[in-house]
Each structure stands twice: as structure tokens, then as C-alpha cells.
Rosetta silent file (secondary structure, phi, psi, omega in degrees, C-alpha in Angstrom):
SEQUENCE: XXXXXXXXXXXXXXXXXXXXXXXXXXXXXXXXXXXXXXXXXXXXXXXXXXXXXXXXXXXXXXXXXXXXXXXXXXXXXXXXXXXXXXXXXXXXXXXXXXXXXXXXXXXXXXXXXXXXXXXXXXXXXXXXXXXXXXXXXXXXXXXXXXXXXXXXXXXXXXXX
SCORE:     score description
SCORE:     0.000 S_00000001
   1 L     0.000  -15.669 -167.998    0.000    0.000    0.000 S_00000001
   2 L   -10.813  -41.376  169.473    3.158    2.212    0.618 S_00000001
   3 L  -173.004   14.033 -177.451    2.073    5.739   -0.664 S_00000001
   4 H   -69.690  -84.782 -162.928   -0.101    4.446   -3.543 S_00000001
   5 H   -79.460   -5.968  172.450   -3.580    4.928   -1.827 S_00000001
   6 H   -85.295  -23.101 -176.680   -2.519    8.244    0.705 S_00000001
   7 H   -75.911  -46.430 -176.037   -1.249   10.041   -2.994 S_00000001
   8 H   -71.485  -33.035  171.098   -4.711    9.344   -4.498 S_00000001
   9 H   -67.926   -6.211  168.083   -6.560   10.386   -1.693 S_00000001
  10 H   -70.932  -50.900  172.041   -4.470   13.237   -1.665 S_00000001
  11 H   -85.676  -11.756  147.546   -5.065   14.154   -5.291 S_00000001
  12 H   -39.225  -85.548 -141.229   -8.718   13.592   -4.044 S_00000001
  13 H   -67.885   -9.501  171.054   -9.016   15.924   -1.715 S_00000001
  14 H   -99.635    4.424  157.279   -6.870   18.475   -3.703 S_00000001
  15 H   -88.157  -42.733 -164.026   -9.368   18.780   -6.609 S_00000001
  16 H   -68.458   -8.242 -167.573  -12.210   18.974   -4.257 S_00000001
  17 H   -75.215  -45.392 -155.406   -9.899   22.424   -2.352 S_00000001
  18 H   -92.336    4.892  172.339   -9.470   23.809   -5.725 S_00000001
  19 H   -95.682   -8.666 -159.977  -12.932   23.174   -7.076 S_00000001
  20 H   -94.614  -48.551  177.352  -14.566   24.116   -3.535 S_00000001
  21 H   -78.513  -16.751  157.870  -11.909   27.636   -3.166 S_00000001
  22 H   127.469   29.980  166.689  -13.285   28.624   -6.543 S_00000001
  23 L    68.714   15.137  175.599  -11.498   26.885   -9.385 S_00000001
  24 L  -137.047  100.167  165.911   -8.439   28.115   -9.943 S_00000001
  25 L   -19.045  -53.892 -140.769   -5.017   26.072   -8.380 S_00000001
  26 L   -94.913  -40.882 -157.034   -2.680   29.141   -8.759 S_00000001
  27 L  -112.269   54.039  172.327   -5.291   31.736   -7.221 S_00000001
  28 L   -73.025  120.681  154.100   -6.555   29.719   -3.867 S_00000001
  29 L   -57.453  115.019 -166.151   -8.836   32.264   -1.797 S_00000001
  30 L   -95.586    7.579  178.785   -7.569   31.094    1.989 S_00000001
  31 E  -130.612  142.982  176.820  -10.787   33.027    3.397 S_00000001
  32 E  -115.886  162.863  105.086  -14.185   32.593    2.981 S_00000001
  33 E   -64.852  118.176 -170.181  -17.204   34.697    4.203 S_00000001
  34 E  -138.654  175.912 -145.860  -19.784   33.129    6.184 S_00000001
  35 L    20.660 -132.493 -145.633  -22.979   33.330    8.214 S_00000001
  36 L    11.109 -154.162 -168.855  -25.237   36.356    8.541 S_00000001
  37 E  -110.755  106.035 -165.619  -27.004   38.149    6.316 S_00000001
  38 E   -95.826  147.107  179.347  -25.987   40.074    3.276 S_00000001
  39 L  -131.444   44.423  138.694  -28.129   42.751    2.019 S_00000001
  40 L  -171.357  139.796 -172.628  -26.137   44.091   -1.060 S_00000001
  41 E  -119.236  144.404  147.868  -24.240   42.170   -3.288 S_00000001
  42 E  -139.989  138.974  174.508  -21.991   42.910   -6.512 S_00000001
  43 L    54.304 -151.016  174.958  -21.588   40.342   -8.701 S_00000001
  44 L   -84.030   13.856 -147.375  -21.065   37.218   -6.213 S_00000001
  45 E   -98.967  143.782  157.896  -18.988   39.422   -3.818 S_00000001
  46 E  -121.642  132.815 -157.285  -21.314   40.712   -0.693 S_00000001
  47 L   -96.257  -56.378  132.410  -20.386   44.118    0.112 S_00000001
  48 L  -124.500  178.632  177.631  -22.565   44.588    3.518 S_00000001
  49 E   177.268 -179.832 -169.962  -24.833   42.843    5.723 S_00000001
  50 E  -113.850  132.068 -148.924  -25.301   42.019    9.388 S_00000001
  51 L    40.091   56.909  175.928  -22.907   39.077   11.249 S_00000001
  52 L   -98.211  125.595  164.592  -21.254   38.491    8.371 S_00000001
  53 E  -133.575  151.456 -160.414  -17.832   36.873    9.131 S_00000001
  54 E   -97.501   96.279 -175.453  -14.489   36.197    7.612 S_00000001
  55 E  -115.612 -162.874 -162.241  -12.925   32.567    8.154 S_00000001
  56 E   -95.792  103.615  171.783  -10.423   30.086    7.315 S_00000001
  57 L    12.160  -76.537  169.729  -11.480   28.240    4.176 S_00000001
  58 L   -74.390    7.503  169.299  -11.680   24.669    5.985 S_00000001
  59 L   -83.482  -22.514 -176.167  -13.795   26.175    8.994 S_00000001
  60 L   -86.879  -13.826 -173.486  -17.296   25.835    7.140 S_00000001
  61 L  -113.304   37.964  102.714  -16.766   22.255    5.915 S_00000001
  62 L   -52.844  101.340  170.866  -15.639   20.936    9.872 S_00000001
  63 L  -138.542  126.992 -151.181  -18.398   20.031   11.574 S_00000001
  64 H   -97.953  -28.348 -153.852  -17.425   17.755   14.726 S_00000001
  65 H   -81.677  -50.682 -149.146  -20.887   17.209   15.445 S_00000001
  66 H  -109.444   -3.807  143.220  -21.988   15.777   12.019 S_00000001
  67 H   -18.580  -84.695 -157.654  -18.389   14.065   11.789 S_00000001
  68 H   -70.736  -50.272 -179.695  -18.937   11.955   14.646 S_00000001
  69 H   -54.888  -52.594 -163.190  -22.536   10.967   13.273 S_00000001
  70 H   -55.204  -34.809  177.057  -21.276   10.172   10.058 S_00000001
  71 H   -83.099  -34.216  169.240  -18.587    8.325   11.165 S_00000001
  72 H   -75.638  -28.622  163.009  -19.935    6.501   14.243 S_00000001
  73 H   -36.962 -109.138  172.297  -22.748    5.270   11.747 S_00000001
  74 H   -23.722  -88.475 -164.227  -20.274    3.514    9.457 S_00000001
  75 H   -47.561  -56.271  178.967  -17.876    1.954   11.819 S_00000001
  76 H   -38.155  -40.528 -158.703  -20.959    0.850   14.147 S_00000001
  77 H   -94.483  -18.697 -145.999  -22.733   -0.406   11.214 S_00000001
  78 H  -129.635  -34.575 -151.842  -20.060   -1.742    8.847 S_00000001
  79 L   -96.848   70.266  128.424  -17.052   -2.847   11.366 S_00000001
  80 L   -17.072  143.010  162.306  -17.790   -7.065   12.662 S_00000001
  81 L   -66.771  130.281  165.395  -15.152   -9.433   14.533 S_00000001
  82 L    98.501 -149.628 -167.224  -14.060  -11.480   11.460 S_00000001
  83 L    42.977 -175.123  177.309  -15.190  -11.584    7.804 S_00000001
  84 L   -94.717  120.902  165.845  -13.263  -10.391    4.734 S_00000001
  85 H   -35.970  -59.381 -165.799  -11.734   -6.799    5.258 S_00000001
  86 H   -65.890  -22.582 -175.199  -12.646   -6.158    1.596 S_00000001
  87 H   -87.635  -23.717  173.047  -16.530   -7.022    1.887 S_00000001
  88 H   -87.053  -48.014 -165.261  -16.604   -4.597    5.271 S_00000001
  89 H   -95.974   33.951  153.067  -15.335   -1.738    3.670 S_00000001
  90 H  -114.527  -15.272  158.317  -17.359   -1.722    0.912 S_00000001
  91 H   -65.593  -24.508 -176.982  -20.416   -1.918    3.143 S_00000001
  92 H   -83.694  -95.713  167.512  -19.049    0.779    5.288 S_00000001
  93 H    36.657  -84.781  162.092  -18.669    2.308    1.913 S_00000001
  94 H   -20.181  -70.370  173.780  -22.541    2.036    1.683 S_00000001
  95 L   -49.946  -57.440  166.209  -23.047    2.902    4.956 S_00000001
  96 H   -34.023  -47.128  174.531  -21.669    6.258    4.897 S_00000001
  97 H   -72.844    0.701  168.160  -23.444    7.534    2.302 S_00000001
  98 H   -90.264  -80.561 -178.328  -26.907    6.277    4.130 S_00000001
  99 H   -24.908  -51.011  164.953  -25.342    8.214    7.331 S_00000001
 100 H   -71.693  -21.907  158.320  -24.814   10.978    5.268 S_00000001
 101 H   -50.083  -42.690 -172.282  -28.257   11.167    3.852 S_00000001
 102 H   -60.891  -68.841 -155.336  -29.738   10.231    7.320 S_00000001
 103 H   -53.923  -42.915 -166.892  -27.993   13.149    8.653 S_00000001
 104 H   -65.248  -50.053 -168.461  -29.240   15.813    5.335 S_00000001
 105 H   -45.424  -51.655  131.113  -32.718   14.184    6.694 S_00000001
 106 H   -16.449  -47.305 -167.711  -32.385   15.297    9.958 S_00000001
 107 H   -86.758  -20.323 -146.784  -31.170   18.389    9.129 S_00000001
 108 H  -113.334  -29.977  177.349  -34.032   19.213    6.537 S_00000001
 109 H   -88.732  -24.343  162.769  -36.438   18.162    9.530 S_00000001
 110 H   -66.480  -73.117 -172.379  -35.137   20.813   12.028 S_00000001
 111 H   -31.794  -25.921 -155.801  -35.479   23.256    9.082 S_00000001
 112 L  -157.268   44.305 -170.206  -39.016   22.672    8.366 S_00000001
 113 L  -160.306  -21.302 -169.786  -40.468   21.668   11.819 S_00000001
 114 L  -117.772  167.639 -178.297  -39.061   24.267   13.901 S_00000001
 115 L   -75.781  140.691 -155.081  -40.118   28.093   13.400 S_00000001
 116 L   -55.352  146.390  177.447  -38.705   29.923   10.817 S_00000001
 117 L  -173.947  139.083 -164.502  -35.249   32.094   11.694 S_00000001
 118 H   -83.867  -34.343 -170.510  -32.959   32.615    8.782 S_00000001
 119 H   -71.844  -34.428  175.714  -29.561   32.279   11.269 S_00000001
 120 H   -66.426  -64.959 -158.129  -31.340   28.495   12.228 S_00000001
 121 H   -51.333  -50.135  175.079  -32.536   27.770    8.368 S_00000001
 122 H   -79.169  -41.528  168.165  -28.134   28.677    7.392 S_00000001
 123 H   -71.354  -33.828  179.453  -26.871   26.637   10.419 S_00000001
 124 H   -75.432  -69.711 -177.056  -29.320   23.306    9.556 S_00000001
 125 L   -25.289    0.525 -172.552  -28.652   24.175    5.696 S_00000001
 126 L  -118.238  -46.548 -164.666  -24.505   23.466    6.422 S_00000001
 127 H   -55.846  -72.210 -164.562  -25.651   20.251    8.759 S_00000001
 128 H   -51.479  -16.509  164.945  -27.440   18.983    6.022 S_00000001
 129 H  -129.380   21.321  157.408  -24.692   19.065    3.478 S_00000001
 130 H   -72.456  -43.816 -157.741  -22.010   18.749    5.644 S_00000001
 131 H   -79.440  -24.203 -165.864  -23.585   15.667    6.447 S_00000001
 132 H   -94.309  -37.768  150.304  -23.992   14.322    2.424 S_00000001
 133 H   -22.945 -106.856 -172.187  -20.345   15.545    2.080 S_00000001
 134 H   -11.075  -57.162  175.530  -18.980   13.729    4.351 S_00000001
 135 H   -55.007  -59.274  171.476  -21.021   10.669    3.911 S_00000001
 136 H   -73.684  -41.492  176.466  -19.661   10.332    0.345 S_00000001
 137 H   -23.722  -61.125 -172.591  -16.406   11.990    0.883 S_00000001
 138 H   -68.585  -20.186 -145.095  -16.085    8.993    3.278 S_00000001
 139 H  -108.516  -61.371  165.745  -17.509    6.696    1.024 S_00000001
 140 H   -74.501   -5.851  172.767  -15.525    7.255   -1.839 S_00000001
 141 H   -70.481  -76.643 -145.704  -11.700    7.137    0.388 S_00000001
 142 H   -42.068  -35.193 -160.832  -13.433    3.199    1.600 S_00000001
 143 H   -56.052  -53.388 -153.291  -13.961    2.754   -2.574 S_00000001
 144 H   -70.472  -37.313 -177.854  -10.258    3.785   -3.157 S_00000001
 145 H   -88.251  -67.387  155.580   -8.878    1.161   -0.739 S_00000001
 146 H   -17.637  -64.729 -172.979  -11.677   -1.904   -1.510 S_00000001
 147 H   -44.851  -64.749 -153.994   -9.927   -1.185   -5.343 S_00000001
 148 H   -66.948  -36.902  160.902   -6.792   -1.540   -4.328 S_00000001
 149 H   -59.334  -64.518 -163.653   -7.281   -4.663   -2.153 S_00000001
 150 H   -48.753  -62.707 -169.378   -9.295   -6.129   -5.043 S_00000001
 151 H   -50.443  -27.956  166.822   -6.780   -5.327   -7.581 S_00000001
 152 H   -43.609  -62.114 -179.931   -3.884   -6.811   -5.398 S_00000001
 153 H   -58.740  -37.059 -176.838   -5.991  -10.123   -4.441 S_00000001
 154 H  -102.806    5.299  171.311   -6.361  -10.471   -8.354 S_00000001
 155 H  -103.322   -6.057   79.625   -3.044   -9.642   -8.986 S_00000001
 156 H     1.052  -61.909  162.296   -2.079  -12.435   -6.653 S_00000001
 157 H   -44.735  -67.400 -160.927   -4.619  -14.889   -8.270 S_00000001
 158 L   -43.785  -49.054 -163.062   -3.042  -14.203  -11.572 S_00000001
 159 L   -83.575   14.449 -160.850    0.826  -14.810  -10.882 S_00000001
 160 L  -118.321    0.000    0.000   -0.296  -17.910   -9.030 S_00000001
């Protein structure tokens, strides 16, 4: 496995920074604006509004809270004494991506169950697709490793 499956996940997670910071490698924004409320925009830029704040890129897509669901799902659900490694992590594979849906479900039921407040409606609205992030994010790393154990195991068959 030696650096084979940490370089793809690696090349992973650096398309989703530069398609997520705005599409251009050479010109990463390292700040975002987030929460409150903008009331005048140019172009996609918002110029003022009220609790509007300036953060670190990676602080809106950290959520500890919808982490730990996503994640305690999928090991809870997916991780057995025994069996074939390769057959658990493509169910935890699965799972995640249920976990992360359960979680957008969840999130979409505080939004539209509890009384309306725009500061609630942008805090569930992150849960919920924090949570389908995640779920695949996580989903597709389990994929990348399940290949590479298959392809090994049948590269092993082959030479034998």
C-alpha cells in the first residue's frame, strides 16, 4: 500500500480544495465569508450585511458534530469481529453515504419543523450538506482502498 492509496486520496481531496476555493489552483482564496445576512451584493462578492464573518477556508466544511454521526454510523454499522476486510469496507462504503443522507434528513427536519429564523434555516442548511459531504467523501476514500485490495488479491490470483 506504501504511498499508492494516501497520494490518491491526496489528489482527491486536492481537486475537491481547488474546485470548492473557486477553481483556480494558482489563485486559492484562503478566506471565505460566512454566516449572517448580506443585504447588497456585486456580482457574487457581498459588500454589507449584518454578522457576516471572515474565516479560514476549511472552517465551514468541519463540523465535529456531524463528523462523529457520520462516522460513528459507518464503523458501528459496517465494522464485525471477522469476515473479509474487503466485503466490510465496501459496506461501510454504503453505509456512509446512508449516514450521510440520514444526517441531510435530519437536518431538513429541524429546518421545516421548527419556526422559521434565517440564522437556524443557514446553520441546519450546512448540517445537512455537511452531512452528504462527508457521507460520500467517506464513502468514496473506503472505494479507493476496496480497489486496491481487489486489484492486489487479483493480482495475486493471476501470478499464481
Amino acid at each position: 500500500m506504501s504511498l499508492i492509496i494516501p497520494t490518491r486520496i491526496f489528489l482527491i481531496l486536492l481537486l475537491i480544495l481547488i474546485a470548492y476555493t473557486g477553481g483556480n489552483p494558482f489563485d486559492i482564496e484562503w478566506t471565505k465569508i460566512t454566516g449572517g445576512i448580506c443585504e447588497g451584493f456585486s456580482g457574487a462578492k457581498c459588500l454589507k450585511g449584518t454578522g457576516i464573518r471572515e474565516v479560514n477556508v476549511f472552517e465551514p466544511m468541519f463540523n465535529i458534530t456531524t463528523l462523529i454521526f457520520v462516522w460513528g454510523i459507518t464503523i458501528f454499522g459496517a465494522w464485525f469481529k471477522g469476515g473479509n476486510l474487503i466485503a466490510k469496507l465496501e459496506r461501510g462504503s454504503h453505509l456512509s453515504k446512508d449516514a450521510g443522507e440520514l444526517a441531510g434528513a435530519l437536518g431538513a427536519i429541524m429546518v421545516f419543523t421548527l419556526p422559521f429564523n434565517e440564522a437556524f434555516i443557514s446553520k441546519a442548511f450546512s448540517v445537512v450538506f455537511l452531512g452528504y459531504f462527508w457521507g460520500h467523501l467517506t464513502g468514496i476514500i473506503l472505494i479507493i482502498i476496496v480497489n486496491y485490495l481487489k486489484t492486489k488479491e487479483e493480482t495475486l490470483l493471476v501470478n499464481q
